[in-house]
N, C-alpha and C positions, 0 to 999 in steps of 0.2 A: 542318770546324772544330768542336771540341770545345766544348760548353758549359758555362761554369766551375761547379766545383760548388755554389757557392752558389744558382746559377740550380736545378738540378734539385733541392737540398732545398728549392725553395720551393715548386715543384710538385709534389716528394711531400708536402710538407706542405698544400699546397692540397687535393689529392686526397683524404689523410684527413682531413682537417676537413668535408672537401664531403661524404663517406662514412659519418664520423659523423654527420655532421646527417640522411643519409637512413636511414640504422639506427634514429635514434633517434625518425623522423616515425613511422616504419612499423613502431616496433618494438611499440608499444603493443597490446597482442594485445585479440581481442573487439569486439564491435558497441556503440558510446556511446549508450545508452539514455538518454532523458530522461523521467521521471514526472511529468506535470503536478502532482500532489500526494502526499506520502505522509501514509497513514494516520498524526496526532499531533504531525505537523509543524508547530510553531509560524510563525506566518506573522512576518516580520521588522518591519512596520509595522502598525500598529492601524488601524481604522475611519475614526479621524482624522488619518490620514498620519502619525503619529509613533512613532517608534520602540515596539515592541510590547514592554514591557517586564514580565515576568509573572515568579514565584516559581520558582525548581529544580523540574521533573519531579522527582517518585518512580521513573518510569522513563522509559528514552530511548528516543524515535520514533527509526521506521527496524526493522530487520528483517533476513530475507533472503527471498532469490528463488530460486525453483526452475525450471528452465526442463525445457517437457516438450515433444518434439515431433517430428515424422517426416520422414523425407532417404530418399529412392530403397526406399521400403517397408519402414524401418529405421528402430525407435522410440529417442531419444536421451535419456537423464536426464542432468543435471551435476548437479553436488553445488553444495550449496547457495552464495550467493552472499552475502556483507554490504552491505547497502542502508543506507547513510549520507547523512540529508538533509545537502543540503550539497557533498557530495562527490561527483566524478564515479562515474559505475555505468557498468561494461559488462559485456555476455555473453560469458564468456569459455569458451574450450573446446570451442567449435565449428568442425568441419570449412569450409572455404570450398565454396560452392552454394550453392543457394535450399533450406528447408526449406517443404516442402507448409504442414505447417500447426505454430504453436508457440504456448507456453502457455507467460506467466512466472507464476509461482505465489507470492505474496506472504503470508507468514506473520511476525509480531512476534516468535514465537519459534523456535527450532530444532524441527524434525520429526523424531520417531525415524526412523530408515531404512526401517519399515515400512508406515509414513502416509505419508512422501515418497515410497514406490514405487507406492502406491493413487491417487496424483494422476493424474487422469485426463487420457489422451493426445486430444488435438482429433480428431473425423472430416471429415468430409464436410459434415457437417449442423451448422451453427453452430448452428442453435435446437436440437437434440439435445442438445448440449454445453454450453449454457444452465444448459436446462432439468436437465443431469446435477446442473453443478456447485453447484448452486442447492439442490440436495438436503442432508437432513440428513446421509446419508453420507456424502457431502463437506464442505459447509459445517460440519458441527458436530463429526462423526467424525472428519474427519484436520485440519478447520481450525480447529474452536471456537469457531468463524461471528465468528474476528477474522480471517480472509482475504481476501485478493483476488486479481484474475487478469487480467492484458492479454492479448489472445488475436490471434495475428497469422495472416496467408494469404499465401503465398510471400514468406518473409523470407528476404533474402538476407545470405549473407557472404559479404563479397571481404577478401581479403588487405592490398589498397590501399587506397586512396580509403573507406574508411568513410563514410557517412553517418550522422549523427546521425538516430538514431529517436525520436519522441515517442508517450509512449504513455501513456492511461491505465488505472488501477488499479479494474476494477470490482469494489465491495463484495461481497461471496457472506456469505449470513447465512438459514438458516432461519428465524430465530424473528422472527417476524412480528408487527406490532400495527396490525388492521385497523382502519377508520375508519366511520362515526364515534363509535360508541358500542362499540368491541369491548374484549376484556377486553385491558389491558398484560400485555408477558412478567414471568415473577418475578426477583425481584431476591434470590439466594442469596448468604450470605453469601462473603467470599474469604477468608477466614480471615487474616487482615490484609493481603493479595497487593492491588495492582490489575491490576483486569483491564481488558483491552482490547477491545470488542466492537461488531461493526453490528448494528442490528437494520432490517428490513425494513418499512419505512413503506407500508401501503395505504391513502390516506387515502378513497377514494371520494367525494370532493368535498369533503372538509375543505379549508381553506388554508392552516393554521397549524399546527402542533404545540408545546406547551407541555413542558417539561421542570424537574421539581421536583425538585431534588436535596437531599433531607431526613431525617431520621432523627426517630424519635418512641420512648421506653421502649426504647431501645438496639438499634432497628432502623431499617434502611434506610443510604442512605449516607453511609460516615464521610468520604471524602473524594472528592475530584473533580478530576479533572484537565484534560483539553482535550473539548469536546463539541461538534463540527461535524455538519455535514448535507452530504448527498451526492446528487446525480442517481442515475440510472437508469442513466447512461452513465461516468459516473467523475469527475465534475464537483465538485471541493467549491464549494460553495454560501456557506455561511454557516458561519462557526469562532468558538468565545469558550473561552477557555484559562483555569482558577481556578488549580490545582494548589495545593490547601490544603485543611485540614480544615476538616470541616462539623460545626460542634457542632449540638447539638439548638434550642439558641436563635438559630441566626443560619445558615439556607436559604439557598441560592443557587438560580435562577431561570436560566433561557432560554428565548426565543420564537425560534422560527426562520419566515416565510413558506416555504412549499413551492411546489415546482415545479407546472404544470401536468400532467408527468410521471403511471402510475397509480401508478407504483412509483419510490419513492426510499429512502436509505438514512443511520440516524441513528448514529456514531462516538460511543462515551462510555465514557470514563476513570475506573473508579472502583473504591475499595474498599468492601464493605458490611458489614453485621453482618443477623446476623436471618434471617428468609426473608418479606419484604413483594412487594408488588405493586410493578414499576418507576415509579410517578409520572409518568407522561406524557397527556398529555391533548391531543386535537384538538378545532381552532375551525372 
């Protein structure tokens, strides 16, 4: 007995609906990364649970990601990625296997082609690779010590079933201000830009760090944007957002408490004028 046609266009219509829907689970290409923080990301609620409500950035957090890393003794770069708080992130571009070892490489702004090909590929030896990327000729040479870097060991991609990866963003920053009497890094002018930058907290038994964002006879900074503090491991800590000009009669101020950490790391938004000493001080 023949089945009337209406019966079979339901089940060819059943079948591509069912067929769209699985196209469209699995068509989403790349591994969904999740950043516990990004570098400038305004947090959406304040200190006291209320909506965090702060002035327009001068410029917008987020960035992109460079991914570096080796599959079957085979080093892989993709081109760079757009990292939108807010918006989902995945790695896209990659073959399905495990990669030995991979490095996402996080920059605020675009890398010529020639600094994004000197990112260094992970080995064997994660304190090696530390210890590389921690360097001025990385950190300040191809990153300008506003970079970061998740470093992963047999990350896998499947074609299916993705898993969401969590990962965080560790600071990379040369320029260093040891505690508790060392001298602060200098504060050069941006020629009206702001800039984005970590710097590398040693406090050797400080527990505070003080942050004066000031200008005095047309030096130091004119404006200020977001100034958080960071772990050792990728952790923001502590965040306070201005994003406004700093006249000379009216300073803004941050205290942050520091980790027990030896090393942590200080995020600060700003444009300056002049060439003074950065204004930071440990308690």
């Amino acid at each position: 007995m023949k089945k009337p046609c209406s019966t079979v266009l339901r089940i060819v219509s059943v079948f591509l609906i069912t067929g769209m829907s699985l196209v469209s689970c699995a068509g989403k290409s790349g591994v969904p990364v999740h950043f516990v923080s990004i570098p400038g990301e305004i947090s959406r609620y304040n200190d006291a649970g209320f909506d965090n409500r702060v002035p327009e950035s001068r410029v917008q957090a987020g960035g992109y990601i460079y991914a570096v890393g080796s599959r079957k003794g085979k080093t892989i770069r993709l081109e760079p990625l757009p990292l939108v708080p807010g918006e989902e992130f995945r790695v896209s571009g990659l073959q399905s296997g495990t990669y030995t070892m991979l490095a996402l490489y996080y920059s605020p702004e675009l890398l010529d082609k020639k600094a994004a090909d000197q990112l260094p590929l992970p080995g064997e030896s994660p304190d090696e690779f530390w210890s590389l990327v921690s360097s001025s000729d990385v950190a300040e040479t191809l990153l300008a010590n506003s970079g970061a870097v998740a470093l992963f060991k047999d990350f896998p991609v499947r074609w299916i079933r993705k898993p969401l990866v969590e990962a965080a963003l560790v600071p990379l920053s040369s320029e260093r201000f040891e505690g508790p009497d060392g001298a602060p890094p200098r504060c050069p002018a941006t020629n009206g830009l702001v800039k984005k930058q970590f710097f590398r907290l040693e406090p050797n038994g400080a527990e505070r760090i003080y942050v004066m964002l000031s200008n005095f006879d047309g030096a130091g900074i004119v404006y200020a944007g977001t100034v958080s503090l960071y772990s050792a491991s990728g952790a923001k800590l502590e965040t306070k957002t201005f994003n406004r000009d700093i006249p000379a009669d009216s300073p803004e101020s941050v205290l942050f408490t520091l980790p027990l950490d030896d090393v942590s790391y200080l995020y600060l938004e700003y444009a300056a004028e002049g060439d003074r000493a950065l204004p930071l001080f440990y308690f």
